[in-house]
N, C-alpha and C positions, 0 to 999 in steps of 0.2 A: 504494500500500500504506500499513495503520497507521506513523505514527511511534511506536515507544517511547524509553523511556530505561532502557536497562539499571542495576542496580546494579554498583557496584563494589566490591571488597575495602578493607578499609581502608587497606591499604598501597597499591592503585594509586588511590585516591581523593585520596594523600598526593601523589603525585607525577604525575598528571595536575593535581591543584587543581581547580579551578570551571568549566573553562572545558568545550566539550564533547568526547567522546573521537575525533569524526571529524579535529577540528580540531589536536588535541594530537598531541605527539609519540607514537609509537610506543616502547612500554614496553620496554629492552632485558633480555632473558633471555638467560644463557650458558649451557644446558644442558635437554635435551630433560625432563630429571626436573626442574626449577626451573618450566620451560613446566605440565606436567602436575599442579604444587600449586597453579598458581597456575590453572587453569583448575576445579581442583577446588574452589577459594575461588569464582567466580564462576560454579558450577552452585549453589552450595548457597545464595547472595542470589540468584538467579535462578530460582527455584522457579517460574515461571510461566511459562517458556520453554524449551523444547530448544534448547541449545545445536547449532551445525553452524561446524564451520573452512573456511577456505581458504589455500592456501597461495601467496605469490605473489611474484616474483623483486623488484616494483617497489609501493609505495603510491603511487597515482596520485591527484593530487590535482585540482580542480578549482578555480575561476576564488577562488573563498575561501577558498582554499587545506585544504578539507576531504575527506579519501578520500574516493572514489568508486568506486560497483562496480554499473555500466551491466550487465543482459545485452547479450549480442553484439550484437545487432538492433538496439538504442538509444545504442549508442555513437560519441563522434565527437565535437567540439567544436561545431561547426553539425550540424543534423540537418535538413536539409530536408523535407519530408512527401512528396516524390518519392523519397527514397533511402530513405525505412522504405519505400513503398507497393513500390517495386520490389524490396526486400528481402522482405517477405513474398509478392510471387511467387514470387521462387526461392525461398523455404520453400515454396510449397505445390506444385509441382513437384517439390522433391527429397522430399516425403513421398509422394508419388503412385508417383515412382520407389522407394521404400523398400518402400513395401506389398507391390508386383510382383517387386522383388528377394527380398526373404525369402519369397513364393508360390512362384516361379520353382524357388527350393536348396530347399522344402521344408522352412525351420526353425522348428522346434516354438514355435508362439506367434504366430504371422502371422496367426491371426485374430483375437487380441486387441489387436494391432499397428493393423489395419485400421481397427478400429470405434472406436480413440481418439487424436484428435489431439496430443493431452498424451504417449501414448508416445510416437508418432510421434516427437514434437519431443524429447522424452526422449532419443530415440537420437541423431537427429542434430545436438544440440546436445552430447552428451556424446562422439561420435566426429568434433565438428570438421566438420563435413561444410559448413554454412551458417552465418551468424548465426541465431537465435533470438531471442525474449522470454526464455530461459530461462537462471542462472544456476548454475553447478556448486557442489555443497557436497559435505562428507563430515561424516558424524560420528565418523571419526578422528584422531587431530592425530597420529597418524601418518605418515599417508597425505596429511594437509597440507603436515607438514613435510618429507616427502619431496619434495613437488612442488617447496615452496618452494626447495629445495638442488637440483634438477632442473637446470635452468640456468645456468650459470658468468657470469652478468654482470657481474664487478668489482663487486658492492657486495650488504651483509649484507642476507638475506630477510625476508619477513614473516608473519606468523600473522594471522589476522583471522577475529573470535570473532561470530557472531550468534546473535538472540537469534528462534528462530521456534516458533511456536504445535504444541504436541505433535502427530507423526502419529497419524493412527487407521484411515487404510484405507492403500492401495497410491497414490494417489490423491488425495490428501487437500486437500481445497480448504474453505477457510476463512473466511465472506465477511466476519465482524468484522473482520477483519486483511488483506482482498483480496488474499488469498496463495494461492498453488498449490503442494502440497510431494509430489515425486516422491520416492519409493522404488523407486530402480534395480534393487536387489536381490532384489524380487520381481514386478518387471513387466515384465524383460527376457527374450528368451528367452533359454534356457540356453546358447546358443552366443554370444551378445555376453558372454563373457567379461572383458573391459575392466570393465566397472561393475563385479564382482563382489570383482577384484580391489582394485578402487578404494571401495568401498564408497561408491558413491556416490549421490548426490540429484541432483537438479535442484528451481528454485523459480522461480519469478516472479509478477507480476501479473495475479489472475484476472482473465479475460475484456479484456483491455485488448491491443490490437490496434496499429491502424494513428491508435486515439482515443483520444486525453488532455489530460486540463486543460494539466498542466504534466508537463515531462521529470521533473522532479523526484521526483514521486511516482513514479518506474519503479527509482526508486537504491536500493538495496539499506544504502546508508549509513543508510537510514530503521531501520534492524533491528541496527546495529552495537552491540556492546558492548564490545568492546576490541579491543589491536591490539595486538601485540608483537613487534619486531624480535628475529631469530633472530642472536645474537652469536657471536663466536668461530670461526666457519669449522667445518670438519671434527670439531674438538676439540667440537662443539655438542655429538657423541653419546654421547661419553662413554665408555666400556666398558663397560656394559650394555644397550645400543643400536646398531642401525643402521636406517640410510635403507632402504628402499624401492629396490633399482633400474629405470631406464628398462625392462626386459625383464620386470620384474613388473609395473609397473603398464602397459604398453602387451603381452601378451602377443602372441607372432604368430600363434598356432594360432587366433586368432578370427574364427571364419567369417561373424559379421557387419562385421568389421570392414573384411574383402575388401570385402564388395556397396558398405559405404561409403564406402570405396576408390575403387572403378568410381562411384559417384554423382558424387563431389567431379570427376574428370576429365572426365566426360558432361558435365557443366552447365557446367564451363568452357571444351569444346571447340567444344559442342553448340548452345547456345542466348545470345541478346543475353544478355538476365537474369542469366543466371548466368555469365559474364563477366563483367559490369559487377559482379555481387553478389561475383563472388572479387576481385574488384580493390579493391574498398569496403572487403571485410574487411582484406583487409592492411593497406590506407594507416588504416583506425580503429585498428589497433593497433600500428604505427608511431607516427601520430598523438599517443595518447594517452599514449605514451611520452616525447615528444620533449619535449610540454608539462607531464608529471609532474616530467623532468629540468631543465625549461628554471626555472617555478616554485622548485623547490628551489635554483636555481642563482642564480636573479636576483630577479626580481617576481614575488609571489605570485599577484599581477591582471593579468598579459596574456592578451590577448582573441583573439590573430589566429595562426597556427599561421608567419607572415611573422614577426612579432616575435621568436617561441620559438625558431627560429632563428638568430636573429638572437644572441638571448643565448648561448645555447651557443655558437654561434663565436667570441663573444668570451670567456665564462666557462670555459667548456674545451678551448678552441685547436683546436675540429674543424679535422678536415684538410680544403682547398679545395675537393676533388674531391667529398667528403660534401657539403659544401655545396651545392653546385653540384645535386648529384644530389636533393635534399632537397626544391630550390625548384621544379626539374624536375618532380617528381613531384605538388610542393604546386599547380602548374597545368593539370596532366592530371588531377587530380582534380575540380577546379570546373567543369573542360570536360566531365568524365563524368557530373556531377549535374547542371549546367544545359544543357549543350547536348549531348545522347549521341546524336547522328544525326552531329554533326562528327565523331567519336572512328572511325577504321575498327576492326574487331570485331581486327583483326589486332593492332592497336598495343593495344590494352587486355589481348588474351593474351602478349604479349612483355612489357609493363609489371608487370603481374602478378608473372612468375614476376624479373623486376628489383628489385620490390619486398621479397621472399621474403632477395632475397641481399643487398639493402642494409639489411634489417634481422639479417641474419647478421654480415655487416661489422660494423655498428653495433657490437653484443656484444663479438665478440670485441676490435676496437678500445677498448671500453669497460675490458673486461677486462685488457688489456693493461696500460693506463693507471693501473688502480689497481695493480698489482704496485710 
């Protein structure tokens, strides 16, 4: 995708300085109305942009220590071109099962569903189901900041402001800027629910696959325009505000949400691919936690996801058994991306749902910690 450089306000100009905004610190704001002047400051220098938020518990930084915001499908410190190529089979399998699910319950819109791969991925990137090319936006900061306060991880959230070329269909693909910008809200059928509540997007890199120059161009950091730490805890809202709860933005009467439900347990029960593909997603997002945490804690430039453990047990006194579980996992990994005939299918669904709980641990440990 284009690089730009967003403008700034003059007051976050003051206090970012020269340097550029992926790299700088995160602006802190104590109050959800302080959040909203100051994003009204940077729609009105940004006249050439729709702005879209996202909200996120962690800014995860990369090896230059500059945020980064991978779609699912391209995330991961190494990426081998065996773990994309086996990541878009189980994308294009759980699309095949998607079409057939919503044919199947007869919900209104399956055959707009069918005839476009963009919804497709649309849906099951935004109900979790796989990795994608595709990455979530809202044009909320509501609905951001609720996400970002979503999670209790011991430490204050973030807002993260981009800067993407005006919608004009349902659809909207844009080849100056090699951008694809999804409008949830009217290309979902009426029963996926979830998006509606969530007002939400999906965006990523037209036409760009399993083939790229560089990883680089797939980072969403190419579109950043600011970033803002959400301060103060609870008090952020104020008394003329509140959060979004988990029950509104995930409602449970969504009948597509069931099929996508039954997807996600098919392909992990069911087939290699998607096993292997549920086991990838977790440890990437473990993964790229560990080394967000580890960066911040110690060396802005470690390379090896070995090291990044390494600092946090000594920078945060992880407890042994974390440890230990950590590097466990960090070998069952290489073993699943270079050698997946070693791996029996059985230990990769037990590792799996192991990983789920040691990244629940993590948290709540986390959490504790800051108290």
């Amino acid at each position: 995708m284009r690089t730009i450089t967003g403008q700034l306000s003059e007051r976050l100009t003051s206090l970012i300085g020269s340097g550029a905004v992926a790299t700088a610190d995160a602006i802190p704001v104590a109050s959800f109305d302080e959040l909203v002047r100051e994003v009204a400051q940077l729609s009105y220098v940004n006249r050439d942009y729709l702005l879209f938020y996202r909200g996120q518990a962690e800014d995860y930084r990369n090896r230059a220590g500059a945020s980064t915001f991978y779609p699912s499908i391209y995330r991961g410190e190494r990426l081998p071109r065996e773990s994309v190529a086996l990541a878009f089979d189980v994308l294009d399998l759980a699309a095949s099962r998607l079409c057939d699910g919503l044919y199947l319950r007869e919900i209104d819109g399956h055959r707009d569903v069918r005839r476009r791969r963009y919804i497709q991925w649309s849906i099951l990137q935004h109900y979790e189901v796989c990795p994608t090319p595709l990455l979530d936006l809202t044009q909320s900061l509501l609905v951001a900041c609720s996400f970002a306060f979503l999670e209790d991880t011991g430490t204050e959230p973030y807002v993260f402001v981009f800067g993407m070329p005006y919608v004009s269909n349902r659809v909207s693909i844009n080849s100056e800027h090699d951008l694809v910008n999804v409008r949830l809200l009217s290309i979902c059928p009426p029963d996926a629910l979830r998006p509606y509540f969530q007002e939400g997007y999906v965006a990523g890199t037209d036409e760009v696959t399993t083939q790229y120059d560089s990883k680089s161009e797939l980072d969403f950091t190419n579109r950043l325009v600011a970033k803002f730490k959400l301060t103060g805890g609870r008090s952020f809202w104020g008394d003329g505000f509140r959060p979004l709860s988990r029950a509104v933005l995930y409602p449970e009467d969504d009948r597509v949400q069931w099929i996508c439900d039954e997807i996600r347990r098919d392909l992990e029960a069911e087939t290699s691919p998607g096993r292997v593909g549920a086991f990838l997603r977790e440890w990437n997002e473990l993964e790229a936690l560990l080394m967000s945490r580890a960066r911040a804690a110690g060396n802005d430039r470690l390379y090896s996801v070995q090291s990044g453990i390494r600092v946090l047990a000594q920078e945060q006194d992880l407890p042994e058994r974390l440890v230990e579980d950590l590097n466990r996992f960090r070998v069952l990994r290489n073993r699943v991306v270079h050698e997946p005939l070693s791996v029996e299918p059985e230990r990769v669904i037990a590792a799996t749902d192991q990983l789920r709980e040691l990244m629940s641990s993590w948290r709540s440990w986390a959490a504790l910690r800051s108290l």
